[in-house]
N, C-alpha and C positions, 0 to 999 in steps of 0.2 A: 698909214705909212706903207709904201708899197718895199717888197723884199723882190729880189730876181734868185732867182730857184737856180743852183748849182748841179748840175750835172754828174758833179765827180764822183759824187758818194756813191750812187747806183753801180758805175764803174768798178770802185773800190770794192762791192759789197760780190758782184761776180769775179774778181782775181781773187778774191777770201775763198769763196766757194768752190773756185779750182782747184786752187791749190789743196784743197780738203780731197777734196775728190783725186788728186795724181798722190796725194799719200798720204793713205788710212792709215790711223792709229792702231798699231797691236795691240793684243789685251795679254796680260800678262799670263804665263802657264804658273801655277806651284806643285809642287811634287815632293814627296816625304815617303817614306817607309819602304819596302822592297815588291821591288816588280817580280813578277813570277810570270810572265808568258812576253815574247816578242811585244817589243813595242818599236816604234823610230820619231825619234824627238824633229818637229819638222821648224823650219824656218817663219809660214806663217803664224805660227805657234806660240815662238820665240816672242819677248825671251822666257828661260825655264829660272824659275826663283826656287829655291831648296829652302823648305818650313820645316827642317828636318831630320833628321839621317835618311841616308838614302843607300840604297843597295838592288845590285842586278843578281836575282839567283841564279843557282849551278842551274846550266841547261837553258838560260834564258839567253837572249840577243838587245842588247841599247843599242840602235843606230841612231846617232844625229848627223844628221846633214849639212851641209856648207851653209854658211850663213847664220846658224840660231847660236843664240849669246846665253851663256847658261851662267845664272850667280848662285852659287854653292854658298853664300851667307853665311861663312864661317864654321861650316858642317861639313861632311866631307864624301866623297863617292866612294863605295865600294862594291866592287865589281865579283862576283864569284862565276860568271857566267863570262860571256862577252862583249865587247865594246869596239863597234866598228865607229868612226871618227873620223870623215873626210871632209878638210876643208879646202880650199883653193885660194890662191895669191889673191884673188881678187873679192875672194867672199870666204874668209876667215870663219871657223868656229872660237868661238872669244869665250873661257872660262876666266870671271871675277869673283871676288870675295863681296865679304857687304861692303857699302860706301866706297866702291873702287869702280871709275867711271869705265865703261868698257869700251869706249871711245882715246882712252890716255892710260892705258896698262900699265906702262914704265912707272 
């Protein structure tokens, strides 16, 4: 029985691999207990999951930057130090809870 060999898959299997390639997968950050020296929570990083309490000492600096989505998982920040926080209309910093899509906040 002869079969004619289809073209389109080979096709298919390079737009799959593009699209991989135009956008990596982030790996998740977790974070718990209290930072004690500068740190800056960055966007490729993102997102930051809280396993934890979490807290910034006196005299320490949390910068996050525009863009990274942090879920507090029903634990809470506390800050005794600093918390610089800049996001932009276009690239939001997004604080969620657990099971709250940070895609649909409302």
């Amino acid at each position: 029985m002869n079969e004619k060999i289809s073209f389109s898959n080979p096709i298919a299997i390079i737009v799959i691999a593009n699209s991989v390639l135009i956008n990596p997968v982030r790996a998740e950050t977790t974070v718990n207990g209290i930072i004690t020296s500068d740190v800056t929570w960055t966007k490729a990083n993102s997102p930051y999951t809280f396993k934890g309490q979490f807290a910034v000492d006196r005299g320490v600096t949390l910068t996050i930057e525009s863009g990274v989505s942090i879920n507090i998982n029903n634990y809470y920040l506390q800050v005794n130090g600093t918390l610089i926080a800049r996001g932009t209309n276009n690239d939001r910093i997004m604080f969620t809870a657990a099971n709250q899509d940070p895609n649909n906040p409302g």
